[in-house]
N, C-alpha and C positions, 0 to 999 in steps of 0.2 A: 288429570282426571280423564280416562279412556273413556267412559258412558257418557252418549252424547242423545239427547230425546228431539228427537222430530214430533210435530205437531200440527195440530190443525184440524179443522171439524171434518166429516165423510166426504169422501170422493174429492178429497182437493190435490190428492196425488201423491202421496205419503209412501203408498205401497210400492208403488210405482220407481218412487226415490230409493226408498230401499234397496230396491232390486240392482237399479242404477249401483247404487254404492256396493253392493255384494259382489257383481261383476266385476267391480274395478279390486277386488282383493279383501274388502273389509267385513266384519262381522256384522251380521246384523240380525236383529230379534222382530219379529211380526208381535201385533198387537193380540191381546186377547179377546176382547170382548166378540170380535168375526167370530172366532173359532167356537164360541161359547153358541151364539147364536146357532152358525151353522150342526151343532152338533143337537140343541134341541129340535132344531127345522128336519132334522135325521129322525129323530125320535118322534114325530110327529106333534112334537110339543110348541106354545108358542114362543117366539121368538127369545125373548125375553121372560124372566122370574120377575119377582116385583123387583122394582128398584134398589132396595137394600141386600137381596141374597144376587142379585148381579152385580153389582160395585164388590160384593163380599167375596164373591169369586173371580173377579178382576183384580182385584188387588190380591188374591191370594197365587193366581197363576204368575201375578207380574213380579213378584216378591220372588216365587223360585226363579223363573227366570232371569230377575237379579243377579243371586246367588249363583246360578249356572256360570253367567259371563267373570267371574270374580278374577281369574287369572289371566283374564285375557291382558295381554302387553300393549295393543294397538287401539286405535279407535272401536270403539261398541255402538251402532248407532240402534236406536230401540223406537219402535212404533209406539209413541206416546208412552207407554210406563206405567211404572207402579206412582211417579206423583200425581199424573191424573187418574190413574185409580185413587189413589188417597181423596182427590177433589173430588170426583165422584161421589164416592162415601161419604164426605163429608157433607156434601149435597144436602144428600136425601138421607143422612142419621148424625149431627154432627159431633164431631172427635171435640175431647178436650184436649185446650190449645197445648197444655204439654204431653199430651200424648201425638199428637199431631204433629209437633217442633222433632218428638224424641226420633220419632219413625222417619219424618224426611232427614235427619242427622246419621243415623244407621244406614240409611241406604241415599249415599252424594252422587250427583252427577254433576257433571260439568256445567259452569253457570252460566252459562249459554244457551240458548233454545233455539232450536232453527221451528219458524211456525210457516206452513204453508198456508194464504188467505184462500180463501171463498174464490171459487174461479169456474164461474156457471158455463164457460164451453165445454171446461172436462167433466161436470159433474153428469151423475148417471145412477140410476135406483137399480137396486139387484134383489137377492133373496135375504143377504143379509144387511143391506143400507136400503131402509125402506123410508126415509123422510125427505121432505120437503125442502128446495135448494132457501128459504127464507129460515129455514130451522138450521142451517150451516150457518148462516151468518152470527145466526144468533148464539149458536157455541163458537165462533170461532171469538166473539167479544168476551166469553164467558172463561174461556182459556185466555187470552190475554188478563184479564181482570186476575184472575189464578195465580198463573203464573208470576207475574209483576208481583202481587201479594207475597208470596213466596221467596222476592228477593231473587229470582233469574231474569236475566237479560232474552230479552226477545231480537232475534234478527227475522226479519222477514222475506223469506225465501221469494225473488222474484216469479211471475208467470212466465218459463222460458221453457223452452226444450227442457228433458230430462236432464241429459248431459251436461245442459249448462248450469241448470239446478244444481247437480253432484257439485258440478265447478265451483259453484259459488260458497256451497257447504266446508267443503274441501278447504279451498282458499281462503274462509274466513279465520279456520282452524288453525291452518297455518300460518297465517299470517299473526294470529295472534287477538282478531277482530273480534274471535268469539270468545 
């Protein structure tokens, strides 16, 4: 299974990993919800829609984006996803569980999750991550809870250099750990 989901609440370094892993050869997908923001912040609009037309269109960007990566032969690694779009959504309108079973079944990822914890030296507020380092914590329990629920294995990305971060993604992949 090439699609592999990074994780983790805002500014704990995700993006950053990414980027890491892209340099070194591999594919990778940015998350929606930034893009979503920043493109209302453009329009002079606020940040965010209500809760259910922003999950609705997180999940709807994350779904193509899905479907983009589908041929890919190598590792895919994807800034959070269409499952936590789906948790999202589920949030704040909830799916019925077979509609919810059906949709994570259609679209597999690797059952492994690398999650990056809560790590208040790197965090930092911008235009489009505007909360509270006590509000990370509190998603990053909320993705654990999630995730677990869902039957994926959680590896948790130690605080290291980037590099070594990659390392560890990498190496767990390969070795078979994840």
């Amino acid at each position: 299974m090439p699609r592999v989901l990074i994780t983790g609440g805002p500014g704990v370094g995700k993006t950053t990993l990414l980027a890491e892993l892209s340099a070194r050869g591999y594919a990778t997908v940015a998350e929606s919800a930034r893009a979503i923001i920043a493109e209302r912040l453009a329009r002079g609009q606020s940040p965010r829609p209500d809760p259910v037309a922003f999950a609705q269109e997180i999940l709807r960007r994350d779904t193509e984006k899905y479907h983009a990566h589908s041929g890919e032969s190598g590792w895919v690694f994807f800034d959070r996803g269409l499952v936590e779009a789906l948790a999202m959504l589920h949030e704040v309108a909830p799916l019925p569980p077979v509609q919810l079973d059906a949709t994570l079944r259609a679209h597999p990822f690797h059952s492994s999750v690398f999650i990056l914890p809560p790590w208040k030296d790197i965090y930092t507020t911008d235009a489009e991550r505007d909360h509270s380092f006590p509000w990370v914590k509190c998603v990053h329990e909320q993705l654990v809870q999630w995730y677990r629920s869902r039957g994926y294995v959680l590896h948790e990305v130690p605080q290291l250099p980037v590099a070594a971060r990659a390392a560890f993604v990498l190496r767990a992949l390969a070795l078979g750990d994840a």
